[in-house]
C-alpha angles and dihedrals in degrees: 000000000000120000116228104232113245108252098231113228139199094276087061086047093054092045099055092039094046091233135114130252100255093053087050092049088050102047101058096043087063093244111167094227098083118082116242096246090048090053103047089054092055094044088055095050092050087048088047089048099045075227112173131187127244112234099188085048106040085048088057107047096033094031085226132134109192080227143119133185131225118192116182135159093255146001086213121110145021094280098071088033088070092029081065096042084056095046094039098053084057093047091056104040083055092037092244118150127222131243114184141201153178132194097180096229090297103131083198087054095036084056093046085048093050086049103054082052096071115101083009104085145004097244146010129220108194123186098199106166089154088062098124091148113049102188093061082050095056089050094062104048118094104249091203102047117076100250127186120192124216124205085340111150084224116116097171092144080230097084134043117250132219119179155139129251095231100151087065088034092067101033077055096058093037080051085044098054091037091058086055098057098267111146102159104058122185109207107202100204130214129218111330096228088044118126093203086045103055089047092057093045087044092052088048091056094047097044089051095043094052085057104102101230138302085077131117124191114200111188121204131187118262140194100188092247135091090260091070097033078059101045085051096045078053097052091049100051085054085061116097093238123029119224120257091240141355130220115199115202092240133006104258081063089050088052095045094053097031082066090045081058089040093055099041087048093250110156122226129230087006098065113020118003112230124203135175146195133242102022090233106190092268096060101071082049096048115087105262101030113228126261100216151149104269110220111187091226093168088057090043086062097040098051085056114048088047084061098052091049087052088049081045096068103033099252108151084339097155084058112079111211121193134167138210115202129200124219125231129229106239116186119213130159101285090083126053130162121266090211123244117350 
């Protein structure tokens, strides 16, 4: 007859480490209130143990998950590639799990998304840059469930914030490309309900229009991909004259046109300077290399989901911290001065 082997549990964990259950518990759920001796011992023991939680149970008697949720209006890009490394690194040095999910710019799918979320995990992290009506927004949002918006157009005091300055991303760049000679600027848009977008274009306007005279803004739809940075790069070689640079309102756009150039023998920056926004990995391996705004979206990711997993476990809970952060010029070879205008 054959003797099932005892499961061993937490109790046997905390025995054998001299420590109690809730320290245990705490421990190896990465909490920051154990001390790192204390952890290590009671890693090893579990190791030693082979001891494993149990989630179903855990969930039960703690009503908590491990897991957090990350809504955003696509999956596609490099963008959201490094936004999820970001987010990713935090959740598993907390041992968090992950539960994502993409609403492909669609507010009534992004509502349906946010709704599925609820009982399924501790926290939400949500990226809404389509978000032009914020009380729908605020709808939609679980009240019971810690939430922390990122790059979402929504100050209601009651949510933490993480965004990008990209209305002084993108006067930085115009103010960039006018410093280097540049008079005829072509502006490469992104979606026309996007948040992100409308700053950008909104920071190009004001930073032409600051320009006291000689200058000339063309404005050309954008989708945010390399499709529409194409079809733009396109547009523009159909023009008589061709602008003296050309400022797309992220980097998968430059790239785009910047192949459109590429293809029609165009020289850059000889003939016509390029520039993005975002740097994301692929724009200092591309020839020429782009000249962009470099946003640190790891960190963006990173910063927030710290944040939720402060909010998580109650630590300073009833304080909402949010952070803008300002992208840097960085100047590669895809822009170059004309000389004296």
């Amino acid at each position: 007859m054959t003797v099932a082997k005892t499961a061993i549990t937490i109790k046997d964990v905390a025995r054998e480490a001299n420590v109690s259950v809730a320290t245990v518990s705490r421990a190896l759920n990465g909490h920051d209130n154990v001390a790192q001796a204390v952890r290590t011992r009671v890693l090893e023991v579990a190791n030693r143990l082979r001891y494993t939680p149990h989630a179903a149970a855990r969930s039960l008697s703690s009503r908590s998950t491990q897991t957090v949720g990350v809504v955003l209006p696509d999956l596609h890009g490099e963008f959201f590639s490094e936004l999820m490394r970001g987010i990713d690194g935090v959740a598993s040095a907390h041992r968090r799990h992950l539960l994502v999910s993409s609403y492909h710019g669609d507010p009534q799918q992004q509502r349906t998304v946010l709704q599925t979320m609820r009982g399924r995990v501790d926290g939400l992290l949500l990226l809404s840059p389509y978000a032009g009506d914020a009380g729908f927004l605020l709808e939609s949002l679980p009240a019971t469930i810690p939430t922390v918006l990122i790059n979402t157009p929504l100050a209601d005091g009651q949510h933490a914030v993480f965004s990008i300055d990209d209305h002084a991303g993108a006067v930085a760049m115009t103010e960039h490309l006018l410093a280097q000679g540049h008079r005829r600027i072509a502006f490469i848009g992104g979606p026309a309900q996007n948040h992100d977008a409308q700053e950008r274009l909104r920071g190009f306007r004001d930073a032409m229009a600051a320009q006291a005279g000689g200058s000339e803004a063309i404005e050309l739809p954008g989708d945010f991909d390399e499709a529409s940075g194409h079809r733009a790069g396109m547009a523009l070689l159909k023009r008589e004259t061709l602008p003296d640079a050309v400022f797309a309102a992220n980097d998968m756009m430059a790239l785009g046109c910047l192949y459109a150039f590429a293809h029609a023998g165009v020289h850059v920056p000889g003939q016509v300077a390029l520039a993005g926004f975002d740097d994301i990995p692929l724009a200092r391996f591309v020839h020429p290399s782009l000249t962009t705004m470099q946003v640190s979206i790891a960190e963006l990711g990173e910063r927030a989901m710290q944040q939720l997993v402060r909010q998580i476990d109650d630590e300073d809970a009833s304080e909402v911290h949010g952070i803008t952060l300002t992208p840097s010029l960085v100047v590669r070879d895809s822009t170059a001065a004309r000389g004296p205008s």
